[in-house]
N, C-alpha and C positions, 0 to 999 in steps of 0.2 A: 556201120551207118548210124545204132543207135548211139554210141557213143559219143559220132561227129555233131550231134542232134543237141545233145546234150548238155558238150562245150557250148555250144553256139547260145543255147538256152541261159546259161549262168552267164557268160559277157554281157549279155542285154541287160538282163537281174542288176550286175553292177552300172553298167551305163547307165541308167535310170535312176537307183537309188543316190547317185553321184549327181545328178541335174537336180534331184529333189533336194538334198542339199544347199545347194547353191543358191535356187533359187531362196529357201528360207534367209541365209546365210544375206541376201542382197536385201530383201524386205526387213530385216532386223535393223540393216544399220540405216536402211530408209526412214525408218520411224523416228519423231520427236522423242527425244532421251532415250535412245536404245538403250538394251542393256549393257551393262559393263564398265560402265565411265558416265552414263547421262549426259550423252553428247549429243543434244538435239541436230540432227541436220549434219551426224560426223564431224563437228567441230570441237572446243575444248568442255573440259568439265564444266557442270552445271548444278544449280540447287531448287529444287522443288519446293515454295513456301506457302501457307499457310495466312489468311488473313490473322489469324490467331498469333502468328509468329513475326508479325510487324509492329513496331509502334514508334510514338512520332514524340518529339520531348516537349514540354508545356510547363509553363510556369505556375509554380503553387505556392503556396504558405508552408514551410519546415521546420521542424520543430526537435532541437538538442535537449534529446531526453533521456533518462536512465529508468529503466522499468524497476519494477516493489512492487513484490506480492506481498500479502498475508493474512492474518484476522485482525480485524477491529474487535478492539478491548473497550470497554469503558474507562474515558478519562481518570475516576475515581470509584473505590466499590469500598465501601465502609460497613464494617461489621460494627453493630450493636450489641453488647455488652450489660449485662446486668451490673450495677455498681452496687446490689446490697442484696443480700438473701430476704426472700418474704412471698407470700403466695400472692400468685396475678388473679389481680380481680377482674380486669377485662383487655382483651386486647384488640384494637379499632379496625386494623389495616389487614389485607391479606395481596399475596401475590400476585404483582404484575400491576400494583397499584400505585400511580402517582403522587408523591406526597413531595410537599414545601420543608424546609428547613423552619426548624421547631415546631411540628406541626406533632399532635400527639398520637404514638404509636401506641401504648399499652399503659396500664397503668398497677401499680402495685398497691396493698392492702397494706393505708400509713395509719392504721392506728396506732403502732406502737411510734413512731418517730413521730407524731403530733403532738401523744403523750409528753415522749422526751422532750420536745420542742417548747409544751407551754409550759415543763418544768423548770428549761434554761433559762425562759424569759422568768421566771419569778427570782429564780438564785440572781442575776442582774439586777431586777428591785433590788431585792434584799443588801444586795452588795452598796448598790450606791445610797442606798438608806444609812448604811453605816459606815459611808465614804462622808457622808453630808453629816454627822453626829463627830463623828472624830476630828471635821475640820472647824465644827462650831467651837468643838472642847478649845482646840488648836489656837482657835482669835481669840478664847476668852482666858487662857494661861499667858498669853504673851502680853494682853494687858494687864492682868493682874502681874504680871513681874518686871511692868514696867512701873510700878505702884510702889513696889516690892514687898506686893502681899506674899508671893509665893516662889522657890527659889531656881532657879534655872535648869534645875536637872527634869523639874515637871516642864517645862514647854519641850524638851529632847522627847521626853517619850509620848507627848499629845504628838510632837511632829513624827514619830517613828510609827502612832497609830495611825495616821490620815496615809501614809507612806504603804503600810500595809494595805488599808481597806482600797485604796486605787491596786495595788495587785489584785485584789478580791475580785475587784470591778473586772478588769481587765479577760482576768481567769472565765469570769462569767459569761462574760461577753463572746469571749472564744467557744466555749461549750454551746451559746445560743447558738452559735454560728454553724460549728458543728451539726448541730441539729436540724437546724433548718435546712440546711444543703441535704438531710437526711430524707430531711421533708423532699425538696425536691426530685430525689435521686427516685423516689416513690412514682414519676412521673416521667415515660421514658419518650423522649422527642427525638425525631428527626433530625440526625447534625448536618443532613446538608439537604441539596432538595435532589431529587432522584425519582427513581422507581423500585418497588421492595421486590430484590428479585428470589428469596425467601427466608421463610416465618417459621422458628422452630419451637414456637411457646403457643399456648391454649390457656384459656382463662379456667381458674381453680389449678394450676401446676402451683408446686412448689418449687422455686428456682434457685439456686446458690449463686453467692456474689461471683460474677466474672464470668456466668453462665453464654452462651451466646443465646441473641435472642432474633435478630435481624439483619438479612444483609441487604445494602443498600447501594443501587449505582445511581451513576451519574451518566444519564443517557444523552444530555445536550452538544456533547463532545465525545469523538472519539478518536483511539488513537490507535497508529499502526506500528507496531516496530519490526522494521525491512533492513532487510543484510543488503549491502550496497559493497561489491567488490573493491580493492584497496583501490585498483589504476583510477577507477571512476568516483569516488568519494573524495575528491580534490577537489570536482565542478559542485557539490552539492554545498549549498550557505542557506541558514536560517531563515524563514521568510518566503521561501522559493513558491511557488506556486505545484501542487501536486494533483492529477487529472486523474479520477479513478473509476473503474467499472463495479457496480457490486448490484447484486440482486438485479440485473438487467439496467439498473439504470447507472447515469452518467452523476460525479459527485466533483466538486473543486475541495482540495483540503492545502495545508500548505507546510513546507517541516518548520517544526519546532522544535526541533535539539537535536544536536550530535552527538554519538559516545566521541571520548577525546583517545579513545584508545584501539587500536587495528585486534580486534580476534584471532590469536595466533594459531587457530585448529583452518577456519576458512579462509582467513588472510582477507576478510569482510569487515566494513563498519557499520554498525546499526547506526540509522535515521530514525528517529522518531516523528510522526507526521502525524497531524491533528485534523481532525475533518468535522466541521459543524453537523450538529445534527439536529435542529430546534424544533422541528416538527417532526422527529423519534421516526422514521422513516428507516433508518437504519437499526440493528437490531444489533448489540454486542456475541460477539462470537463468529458474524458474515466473512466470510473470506472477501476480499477483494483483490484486484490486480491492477495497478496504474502506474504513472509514468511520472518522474519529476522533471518538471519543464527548468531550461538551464538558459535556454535560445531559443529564438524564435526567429525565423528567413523568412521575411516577405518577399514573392516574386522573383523566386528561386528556378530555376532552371533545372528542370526534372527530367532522369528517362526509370524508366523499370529497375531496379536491382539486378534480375536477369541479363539484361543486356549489355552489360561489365562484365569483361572477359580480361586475365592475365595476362603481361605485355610478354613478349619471347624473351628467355633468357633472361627473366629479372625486371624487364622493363617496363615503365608507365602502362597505366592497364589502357584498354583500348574499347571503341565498340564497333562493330560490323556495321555498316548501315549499305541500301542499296542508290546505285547512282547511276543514272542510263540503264538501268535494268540489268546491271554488274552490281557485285560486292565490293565492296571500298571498306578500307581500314581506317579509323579513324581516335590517333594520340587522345586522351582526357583528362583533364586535372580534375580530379575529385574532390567537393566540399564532403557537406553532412551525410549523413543518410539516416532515412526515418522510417523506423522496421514496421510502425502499424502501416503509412499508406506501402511500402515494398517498393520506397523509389531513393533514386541517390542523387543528391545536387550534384550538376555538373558546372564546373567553371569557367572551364574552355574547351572545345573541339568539336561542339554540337550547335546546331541552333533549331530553330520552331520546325523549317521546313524541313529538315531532317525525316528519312526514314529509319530507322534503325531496326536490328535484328535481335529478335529477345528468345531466350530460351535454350536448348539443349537442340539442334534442326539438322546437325551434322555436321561434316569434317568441311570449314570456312577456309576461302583463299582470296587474295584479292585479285578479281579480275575475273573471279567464276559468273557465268550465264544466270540470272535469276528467275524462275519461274516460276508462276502462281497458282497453287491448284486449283483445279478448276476452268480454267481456260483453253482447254480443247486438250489433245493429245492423253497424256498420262495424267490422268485427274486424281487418281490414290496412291502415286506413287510416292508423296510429300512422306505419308507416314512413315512408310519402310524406310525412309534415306534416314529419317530423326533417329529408326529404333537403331541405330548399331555406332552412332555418332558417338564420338570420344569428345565429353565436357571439356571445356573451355576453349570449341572452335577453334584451333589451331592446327 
């Protein structure tokens, strides 16, 4: 008896647990995007989207450009140089100071080359005092021996002294010159106009000729030199216009030279590109980052970079967009693309009222169900379909 009890007790156990079943089993595939395929309603596949993961194409301004990093140099940085040994009596300028071309930096103790200097100017008298006695000699033998007071060999050697005292002259004249460049050298000026970006003299030093004494930039211009890959250094010509970021803010500069020769280690050409600096806003040594403009597309036909997808087996790329609230494929011929705004001119297969699909959102077909999260039913289900999706929608 208790046995028959039993049996009877475990058939019911399965009868029951087999209806609970079932009934799950009916209410699952009732649901909008059950699980298993995201068949709203038991019909075909479907995709869960994202207002995030729509966007629609628009027309902008594009810009064919090649990106250039690096540091801004000073257009010119000139070291200063002592040109004569002698003790500095004073020096004017100090660091981070703007000074003009010949404007006076320091100056040396020219006692002894003023000395030399009023010496040279007397040996000069001297000389041409007896440049002026030798040619008087000179006119007054060549009439006496046209008289023929006196015999021809004396007018040869009056004319071989007037001959000499002009070398005299000459000689002397050099030596002033000498000098006085001595004089000036005593006086050390600014060769160009800049900023002194450092001072390695003090007044009371003893300096030796050739010493350094100042270095000096040239802040109103500066210049970048950017390695520019070989494929892309064909579009870049002198003149070009170059748009740069540095120190937060926005600069126009433009290139001014090309090496003539490919870098056989990077297979790069350096640009050299010049960027005004007249109000010293920029600082020598800033990195910057910017872009040299080549083109420029007005009213261009944009979608996202994302939303270019690989065409099958090699072919034209394509982009996803939705139509009747299906997924539609849709062939594109592709222009520019411009990596700051992250969008790529399209030329043909899209237009304004286009939706199209951008991003990584899951395994795309044409003809699949589209659904919006948020709109009743499975409202977070969008996430999980994106996280297991194989790039490039196909």
């Amino acid at each position: 008896m208790q046995t028959t009890l039993r049996v009877h007790f475990r058939a019911a156990a399965v009868a029951a647990m087999m209806a609970l079943a079932a009934a799950c089993s009916k209410k699952a595939d009732a649901a909008p995007g059950g699980a298993g395929g995201g068949r709203p309603g038991g019909g075909g596949p479907s995709v869960t989207l994202g207002e995030s993961d729509i966007a629609q194409p628009r027309l902008a301004s594009l810009e064919d450009a090649i990106p250039v990093t690096g540091t801004l140099e000073p257009l010119e940085r000139a070291e200063v140089r002592a040109r004569l040994e002698g003790d500095v009596e004073g020096v004017y300028v100090r660091e981070g100071e703007a000074v003009r071309a010949g404007q006076l930096l320091a100056r040396f103790d020219a006692g002894d080359q003023a000395g030399n200097a009023r010496s040279a100017d007397a040996d000069v008298a001297a000389a041409r005092s007896e440049l002026s006695t030798a040619q008087w000699t000179l006119d007054q033998n060549r009439e006496l021996h046209r008289e023929g007071a006196i015999p021809e060999r004396d007018v040869r050697v009056a004319e071989q002294a007037v001959a000499a005292a002009r070398a005299r002259v000459a000689a002397a004249q050099a030596r002033s010159g000498t000098s006085r460049r001595e004089v000036g050298d005593t006086r050390v000026v600014a060769p160009v106009s800049g900023i002194i970006e450092r001072r390695t003299v003090n007044p009371g030093e003893h300096i030796n000729r050739n010493a350094a004494l100042f270095v000096l930039v040239r802040g109103d211009v500066l210049e970048l030199a950017a390695a520019v890959p070989e494929r892309a250094a064909a579009a870049v010509r002198p003149g070009q216009s170059v748009r740069f970021v540095a120190d937060g803010s926005e600069f126009t500069g433009r290139v001014a030279r090309i090496s003539p020769s490919v870098d056989p280690g990077s297979r790069s050409v350096t640009v050299y590109v010049q960027v005004p600096n007249p109000d010293g806003r920029l600082r020598a040594g800033t990195f910057a980052s910017g872009r040299i403009v080549s083109q420029v597309v007005e009213g261009a036909m944009v979608v996202p970079a994302s939303a270019i997808r690989d065409g099958r087996e090699g072919g034209p790329p394509v982009v996803y967009r939705v139509v009747d609230g299906k997924v539609d494929v849709a062939t594109v011929t592709l222009g520019l693309k411009d990596e700051t705004q992250g969008v790529v001119q399209v030329l043909d297969g899209v237009g304004e009222a286009d939706r199209v699909i951008v991003g990584n959102v899951g395994v795309l077909g044409k003809g699949m169900a589209v659904r919006m999260a948020g709109q009743g039913g499975r409202g977070g289900g969008g996430g999980a379909e994106k996280g297991g999706a194989a790039k490039g929608g196909r």
